[in-house]
C-alpha positions in Angstrom: 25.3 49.6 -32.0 24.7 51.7 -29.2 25.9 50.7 -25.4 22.2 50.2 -24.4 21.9 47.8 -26.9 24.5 46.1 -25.6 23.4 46.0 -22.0 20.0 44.8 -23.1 21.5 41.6 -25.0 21.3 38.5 -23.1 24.6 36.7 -22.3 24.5 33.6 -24.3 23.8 30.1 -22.0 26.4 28.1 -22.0 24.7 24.8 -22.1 22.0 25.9 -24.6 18.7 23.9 -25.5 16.4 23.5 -27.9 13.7 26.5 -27.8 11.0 23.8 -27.9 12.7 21.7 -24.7 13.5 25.1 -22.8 9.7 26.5 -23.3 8.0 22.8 -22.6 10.3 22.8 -19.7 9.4 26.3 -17.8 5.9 25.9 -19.1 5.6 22.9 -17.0 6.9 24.4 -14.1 4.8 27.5 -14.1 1.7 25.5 -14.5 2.9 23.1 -11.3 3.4 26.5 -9.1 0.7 28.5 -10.3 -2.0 25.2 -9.4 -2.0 25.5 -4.8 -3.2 21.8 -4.8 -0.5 20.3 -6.6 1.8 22.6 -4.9 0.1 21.8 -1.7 0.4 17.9 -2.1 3.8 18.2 -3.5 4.9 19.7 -0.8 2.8 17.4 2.5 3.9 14.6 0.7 7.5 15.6 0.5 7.6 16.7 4.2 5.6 13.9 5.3 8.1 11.2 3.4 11.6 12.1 4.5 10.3 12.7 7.9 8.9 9.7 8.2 11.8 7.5 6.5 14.4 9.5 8.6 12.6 8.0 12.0 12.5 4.8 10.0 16.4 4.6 9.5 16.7 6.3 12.9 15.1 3.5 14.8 15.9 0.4 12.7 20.1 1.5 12.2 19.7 2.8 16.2 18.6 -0.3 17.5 21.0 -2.6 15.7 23.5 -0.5 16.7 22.4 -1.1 20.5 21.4 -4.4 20.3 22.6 -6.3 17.4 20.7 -8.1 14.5 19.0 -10.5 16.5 19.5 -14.2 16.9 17.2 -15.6 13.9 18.5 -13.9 10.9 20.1 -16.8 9.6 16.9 -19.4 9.8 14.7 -17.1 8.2 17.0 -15.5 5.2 17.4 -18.8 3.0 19.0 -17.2 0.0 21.2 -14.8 2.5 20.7 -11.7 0.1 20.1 -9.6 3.0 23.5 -9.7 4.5 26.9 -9.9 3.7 27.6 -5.6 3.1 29.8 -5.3 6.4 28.7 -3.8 9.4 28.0 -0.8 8.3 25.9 -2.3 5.3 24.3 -5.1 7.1 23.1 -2.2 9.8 22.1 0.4 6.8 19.9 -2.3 5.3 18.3 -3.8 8.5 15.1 -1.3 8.2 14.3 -2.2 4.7 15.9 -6.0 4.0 14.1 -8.6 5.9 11.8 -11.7 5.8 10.0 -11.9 2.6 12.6 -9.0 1.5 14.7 -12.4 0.9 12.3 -13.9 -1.6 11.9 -10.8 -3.2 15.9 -10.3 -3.5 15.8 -14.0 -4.7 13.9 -13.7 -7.5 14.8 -10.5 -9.1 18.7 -12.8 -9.1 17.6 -15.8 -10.3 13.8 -15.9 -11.0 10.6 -18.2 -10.0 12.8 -21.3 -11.4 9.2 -23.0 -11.4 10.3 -26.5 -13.6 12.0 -27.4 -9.6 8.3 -27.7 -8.1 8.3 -27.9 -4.9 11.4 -26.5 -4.1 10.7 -23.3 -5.8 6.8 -23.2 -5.3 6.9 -21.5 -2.0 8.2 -18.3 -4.7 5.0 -18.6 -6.7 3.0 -16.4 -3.7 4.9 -13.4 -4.7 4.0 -11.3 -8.3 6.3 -10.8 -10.6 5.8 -7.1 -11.3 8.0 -6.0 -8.1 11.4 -8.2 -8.4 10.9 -7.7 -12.8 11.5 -4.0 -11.8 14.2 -4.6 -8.8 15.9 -6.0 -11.8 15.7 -4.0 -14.4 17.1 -1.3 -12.0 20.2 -3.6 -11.0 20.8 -4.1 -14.6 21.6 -0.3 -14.6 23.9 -0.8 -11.8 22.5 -0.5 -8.5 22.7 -3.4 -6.3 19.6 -5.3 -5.6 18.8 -4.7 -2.5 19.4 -0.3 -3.2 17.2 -0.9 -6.2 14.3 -2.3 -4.0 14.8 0.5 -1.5 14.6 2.8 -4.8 11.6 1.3 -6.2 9.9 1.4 -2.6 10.6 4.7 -2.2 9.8 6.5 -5.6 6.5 4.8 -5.6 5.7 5.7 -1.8 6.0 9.4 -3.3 3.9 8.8 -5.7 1.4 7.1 -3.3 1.7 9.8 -1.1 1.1 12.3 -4.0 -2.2 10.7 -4.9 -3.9 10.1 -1.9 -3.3 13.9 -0.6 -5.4 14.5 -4.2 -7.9 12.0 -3.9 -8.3 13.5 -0.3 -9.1 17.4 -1.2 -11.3 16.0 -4.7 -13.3 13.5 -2.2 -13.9 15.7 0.5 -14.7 19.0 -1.4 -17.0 17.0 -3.7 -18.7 16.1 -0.4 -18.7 19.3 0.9 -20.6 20.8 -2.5 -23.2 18.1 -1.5 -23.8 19.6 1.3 -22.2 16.8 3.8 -19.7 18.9 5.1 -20.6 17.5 8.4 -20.0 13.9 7.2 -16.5 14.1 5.8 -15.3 16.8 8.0 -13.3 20.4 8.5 -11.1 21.7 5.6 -10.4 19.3 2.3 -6.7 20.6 3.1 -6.2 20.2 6.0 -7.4 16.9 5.8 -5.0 16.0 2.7 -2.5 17.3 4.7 -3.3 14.7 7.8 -3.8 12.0 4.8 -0.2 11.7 4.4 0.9 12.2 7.9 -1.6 9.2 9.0 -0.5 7.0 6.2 3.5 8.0 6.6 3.3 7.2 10.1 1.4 4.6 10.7 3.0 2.2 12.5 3.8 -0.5 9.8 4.5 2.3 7.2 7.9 1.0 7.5 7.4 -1.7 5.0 7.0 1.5 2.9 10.6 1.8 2.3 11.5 -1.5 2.9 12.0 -4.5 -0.4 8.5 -5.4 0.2 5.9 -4.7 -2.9 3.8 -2.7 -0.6 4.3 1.1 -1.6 4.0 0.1 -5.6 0.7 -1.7 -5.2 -0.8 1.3 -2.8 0.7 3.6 -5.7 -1.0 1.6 -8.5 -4.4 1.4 -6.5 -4.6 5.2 -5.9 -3.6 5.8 -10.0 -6.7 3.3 -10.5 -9.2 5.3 -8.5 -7.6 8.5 -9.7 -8.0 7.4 -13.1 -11.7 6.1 -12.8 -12.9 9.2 -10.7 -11.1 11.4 -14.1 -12.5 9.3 -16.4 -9.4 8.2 -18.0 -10.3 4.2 -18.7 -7.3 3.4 -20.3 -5.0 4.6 -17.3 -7.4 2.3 -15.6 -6.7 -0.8 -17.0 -3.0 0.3 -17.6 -2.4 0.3 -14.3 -5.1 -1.9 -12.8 -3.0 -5.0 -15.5 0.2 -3.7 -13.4 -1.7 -4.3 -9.9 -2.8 -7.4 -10.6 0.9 -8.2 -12.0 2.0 -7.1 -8.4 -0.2 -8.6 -5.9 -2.4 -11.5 -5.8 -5.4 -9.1 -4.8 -5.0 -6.6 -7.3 -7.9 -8.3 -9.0 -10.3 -6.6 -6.2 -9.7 -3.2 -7.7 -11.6 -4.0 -11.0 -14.9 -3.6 -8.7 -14.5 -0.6 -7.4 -13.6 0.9 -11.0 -17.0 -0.6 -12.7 -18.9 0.9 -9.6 -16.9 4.4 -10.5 -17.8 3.7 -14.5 -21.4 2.5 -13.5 -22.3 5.0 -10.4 -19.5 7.3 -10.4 -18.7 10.1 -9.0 -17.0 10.9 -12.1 -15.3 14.1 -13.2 -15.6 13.9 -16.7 -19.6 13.2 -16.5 -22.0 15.6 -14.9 -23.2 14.0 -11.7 -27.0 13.6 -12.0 -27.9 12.8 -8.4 -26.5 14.2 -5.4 -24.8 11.8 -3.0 -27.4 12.9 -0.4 -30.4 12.0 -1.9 -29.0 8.3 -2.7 -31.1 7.5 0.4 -34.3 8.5 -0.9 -34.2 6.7 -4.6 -36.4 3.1 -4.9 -33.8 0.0 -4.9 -34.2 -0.3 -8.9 -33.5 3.4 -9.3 -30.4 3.1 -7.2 -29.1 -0.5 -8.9 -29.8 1.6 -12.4 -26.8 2.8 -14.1 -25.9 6.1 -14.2 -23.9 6.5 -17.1 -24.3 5.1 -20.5 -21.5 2.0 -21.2 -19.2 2.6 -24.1 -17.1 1.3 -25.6 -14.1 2.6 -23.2 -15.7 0.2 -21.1 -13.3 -2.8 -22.7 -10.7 -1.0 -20.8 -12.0 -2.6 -17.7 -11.0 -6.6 -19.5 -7.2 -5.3 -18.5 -7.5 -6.1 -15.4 -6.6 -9.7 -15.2 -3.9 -9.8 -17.8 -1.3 -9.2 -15.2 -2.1 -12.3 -13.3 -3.2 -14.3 -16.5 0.5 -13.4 -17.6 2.1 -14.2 -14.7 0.3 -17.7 -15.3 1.5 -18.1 -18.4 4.7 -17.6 -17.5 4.8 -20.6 -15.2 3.3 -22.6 -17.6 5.6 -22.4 -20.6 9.0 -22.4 -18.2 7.7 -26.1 -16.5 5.6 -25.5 -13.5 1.8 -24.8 -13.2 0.0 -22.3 -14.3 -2.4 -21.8 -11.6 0.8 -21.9 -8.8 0.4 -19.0 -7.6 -3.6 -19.7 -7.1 -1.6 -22.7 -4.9 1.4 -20.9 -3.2 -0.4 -19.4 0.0 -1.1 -23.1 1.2 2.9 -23.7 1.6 3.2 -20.7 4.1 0.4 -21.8 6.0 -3.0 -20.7 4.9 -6.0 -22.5 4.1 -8.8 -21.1 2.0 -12.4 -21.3 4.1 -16.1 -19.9 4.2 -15.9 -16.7 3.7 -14.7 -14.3 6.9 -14.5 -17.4 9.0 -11.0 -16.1 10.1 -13.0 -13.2 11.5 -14.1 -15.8 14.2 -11.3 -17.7 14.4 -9.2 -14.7 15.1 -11.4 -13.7 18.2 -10.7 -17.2 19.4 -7.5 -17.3 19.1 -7.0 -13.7 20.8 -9.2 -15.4 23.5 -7.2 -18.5 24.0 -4.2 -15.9 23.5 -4.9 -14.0 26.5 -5.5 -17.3 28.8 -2.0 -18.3 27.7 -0.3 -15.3 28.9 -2.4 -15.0 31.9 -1.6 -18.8 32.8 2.5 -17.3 32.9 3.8 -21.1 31.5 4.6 -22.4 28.6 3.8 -26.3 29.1 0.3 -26.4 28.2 -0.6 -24.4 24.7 -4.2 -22.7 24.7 -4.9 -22.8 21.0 -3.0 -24.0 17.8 0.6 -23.0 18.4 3.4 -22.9 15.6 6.7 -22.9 15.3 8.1 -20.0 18.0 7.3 -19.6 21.6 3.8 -20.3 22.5 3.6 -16.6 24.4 4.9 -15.0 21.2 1.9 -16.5 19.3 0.2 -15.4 22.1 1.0 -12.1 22.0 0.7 -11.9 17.6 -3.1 -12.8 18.1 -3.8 -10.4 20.6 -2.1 -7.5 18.4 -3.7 -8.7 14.9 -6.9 -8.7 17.0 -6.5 -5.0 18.1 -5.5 -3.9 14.0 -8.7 -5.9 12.6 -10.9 -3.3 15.4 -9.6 -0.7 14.2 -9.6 -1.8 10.8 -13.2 -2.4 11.0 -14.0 1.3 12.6 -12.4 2.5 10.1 -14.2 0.6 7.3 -17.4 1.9 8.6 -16.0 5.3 8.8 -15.3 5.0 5.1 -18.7 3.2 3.7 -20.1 6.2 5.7 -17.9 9.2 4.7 -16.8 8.3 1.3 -17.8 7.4 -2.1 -19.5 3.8 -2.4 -16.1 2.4 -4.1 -14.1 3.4 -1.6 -16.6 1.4 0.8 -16.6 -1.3 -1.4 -12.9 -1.4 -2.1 -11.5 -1.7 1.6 -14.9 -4.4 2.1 -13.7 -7.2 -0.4 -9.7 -6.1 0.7 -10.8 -7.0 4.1 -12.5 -10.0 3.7 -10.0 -11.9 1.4 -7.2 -12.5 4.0 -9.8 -13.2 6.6 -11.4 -16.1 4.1 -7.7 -17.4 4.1 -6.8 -17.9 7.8 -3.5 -19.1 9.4 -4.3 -22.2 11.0 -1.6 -20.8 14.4 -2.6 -17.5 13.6 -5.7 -16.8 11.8 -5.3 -12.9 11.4 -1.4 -13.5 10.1 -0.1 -10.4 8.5 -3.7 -8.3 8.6 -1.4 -5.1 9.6 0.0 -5.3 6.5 -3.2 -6.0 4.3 -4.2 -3.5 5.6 -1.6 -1.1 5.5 -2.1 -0.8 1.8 -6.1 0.2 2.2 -5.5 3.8 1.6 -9.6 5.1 1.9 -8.6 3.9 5.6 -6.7 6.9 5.9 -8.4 9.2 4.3 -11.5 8.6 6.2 -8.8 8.6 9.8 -7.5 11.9 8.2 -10.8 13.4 8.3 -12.2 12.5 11.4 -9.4 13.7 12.5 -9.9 17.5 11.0 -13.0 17.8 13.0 -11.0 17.2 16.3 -7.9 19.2 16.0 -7.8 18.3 20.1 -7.0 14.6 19.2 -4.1 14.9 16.0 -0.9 15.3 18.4 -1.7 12.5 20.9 -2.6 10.0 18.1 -0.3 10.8 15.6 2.3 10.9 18.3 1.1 7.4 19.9 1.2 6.1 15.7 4.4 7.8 15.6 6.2 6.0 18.9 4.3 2.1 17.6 6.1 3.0 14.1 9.5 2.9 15.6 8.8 0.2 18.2 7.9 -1.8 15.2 10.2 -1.1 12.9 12.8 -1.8 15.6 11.0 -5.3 16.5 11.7 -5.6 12.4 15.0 -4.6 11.6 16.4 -7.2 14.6 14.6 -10.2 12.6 11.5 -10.5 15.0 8.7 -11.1 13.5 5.6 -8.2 13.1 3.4 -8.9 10.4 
């Protein structure tokens, strides 16, 4: 054997693999970099998610640090899961461990213990898909509340992921259509703001906090992403899962049959252009599009998360509709529909007269537990979210397919038919936080007016750590 032979011979790998696992492996990876929009998302998303976490930590450690946890933290943490690390622990989990992080933590330890009733019904209200996976992650050894920061986070990325590739499908689609002007400047550079808008907003720190918000935003973009490919039994895969992990999962089983039924769909040639939806008679436009088959079944999935959950209750002693039952113990009542849309007006109203008044003796509107100026000052903030909210809604029936419309329509109008009676837009930040088309369509507008991305993203920016600070020192946000 000659010496260029030998010089030729490859060194032998000292951890050798399978020629099948090897192959699959660097086939993978050479598909990823050679495709620019999954390298492009991977790497917004990426950018956009330790940026955004690092202010998160930043201001909710900074501010314990500076100003302690905050007198409360003992009336509002009944099982007492979010404390008792040490200092340095207690102040590393202040960002991501508080309020409902407590019933969370308390059920992935010891369950919904439904055969109490009332003692344990207030822990009907939150799904079981969540803690079942906090759990399953502490059974491999991380503590509970590391595995919810875990959970959080890996499905942010995912969320992330998927809305920077729903973003550059949606608006290029619209583009071909010719409504460039409509959805606005470059797909990518709007998938780029997607993230940055939906990182930074400023609740986004429940995000990475034990709170079930990142998995159900990651399981409603896999839904669309699934409908809009086609790919049914993904669909009720995951749409089973949402319903498993939030009470309004349910809602995303419309706009999948409206994808199914109307589209846009890329695995079926679209047979009318978006544009000319306008000029079609009402029974051509209530027509279906596409032929139902039988991949339509998929689409009976959706309830089975719930329905088990149900069940669940049901065969361990408590009822099986609880969880139908479980908002009424934290306060909310079940009305005509959007009557807290009104009530919320009125209560910012009666809001703004108690903090003009300066006094606390007389109460302007239905007052609950805390100060009368703090419920004050709640209504007058859930007020300002639900305009913008509503902007943006219109933004989206307007920019973006009809299920995105739809979706963010009926996601909208269930907390507002389910008012607080002391605060009747209670927690709408965080409904919707979740709403993802909001940002896509924000992210958009916001590619046509490059003038107007550093001031608001920098105003979202500064409310994000304001609020995440109000959070981590047990004061209450949404």
């Amino acid at each position: 054997m000659n010496s260029d032979t030998q010089l030729a011979r490859p060194a032998p790998a000292r951890w050798p693999l399978p020629a099948s696992v090897s192959a699959g492996r660097l086939a993978w990876l050479e598909r990823l970099r050679a495709d620019r929009a999954r390298m492009a998302a991977v790497r917004d998303s990426w950018r956009a998610l330790w940026r955004s976490r690092a202010l998160v930590a930043a201001a909710g450690i900074g501010t314990v640090a500076l100003l302690g946890f905050g007198p409360t933290r003992k009336a509002f943490d009944p099982p007492g899961l979010t404390g008792g690390f040490g200092w340095l622990g207690n102040a590393l989990a202040a960002p991501v461990a508080r309020w409902d992080s407590a019933w969370y933590l308390e059920i992935a330890r010891v369950g919904y213990r439904p055969g109490l009733g009332a003692a344990t019904a207030s822990r009907d209200a939150y799904f079981p898909l969540y803690p079942l996976a906090m759990r399953a992650l502490a059974w491999l050894g991380a503590p509970l509340v590391l595995a919810g920061v875990l959970l959080s986070l890996v499905a942010f990325a995912l969320a992330l992921y998927g809305i920077h590739r729903l973003t550059t499908l949606e608006l290029a689609g619209a583009r071909r259509h010719a409504l460039a002007g409509a959805a606005g400047g470059s797909p990518e550079d709007a998938a780029r703001l997607a993230v940055l808008v939906t990182a930074f907003a400023p609740m986004a720190f429940f995000f990475s906090a034990v709170y079930s918000e990142s998995l159900y935003m990651a399981l409603s973009v896999g839904v669309f992403w699934s409908a809009r490919h086609g790919r049914w039994a993904c669909v009720g895969a995951l749409g089973a899962l949402a319903t498993a992990t939030r009470n309004t999962g349910l809602v995303l089983l419309v706009p999948a049959l409206i994808i199914y039924l109307y589209g846009p769909r890329e695995d079926r040639a679209q047979q009318t252009a978006p544009g000319r939806r306008a000029r079609l008679s009402l029974p051509e436009m209530v027509r279906p599009r596409y032929r139902v088959g039988r991949e339509a079944l998929w689409l009976l999935a959706f309830p089975l998360g719930a329905a088990s959950f149900g069940v669940y209750l049901g065969l361990a002693g408590g009822n099986p509709l609880g969880f139908l039952h479980a908002e009424g113990v934290w306060g909310r009542h079940l009305t005509v529909p959007l009557a807290g849309l009104w009530d919320g007006v009125g209560a910012a109203f009666d809001g703004a007269r108690q903090l003009l008044s300066a006094q606390t003796q007389h109460v302007y509107f239905a007052a609950g537990q805390g100060s009368p100026i703090v419920g004050a000052e709640h209504n007058l903030l859930m007020l300002a979210f639900l305009a913008c909210a509503v902007v943006a809604c219109v933004g989206v029936l307007r920019t973006l397919p009809l299920a995105y419309g739809v979706y963010v329509v009926l996601a909208l109008a269930l907390p507002l038919s389910d008012p607080v009676r002391s605060e009747p837009l209670q927690s709408l930040p965080r409904f919707t936080l979740v709403l993802f088309p909001l940002g896509i369509w924000l992210a958009s507008w916001l590619a046509r007016r490059p003038r107007a991305q550093r001031p608001l993203l920098v105003l979202s920016t500064l409310a994000l750590a304001v609020f995440t600070a109000e959070f981590a020192t047990w004061h209450w946000v949404a």
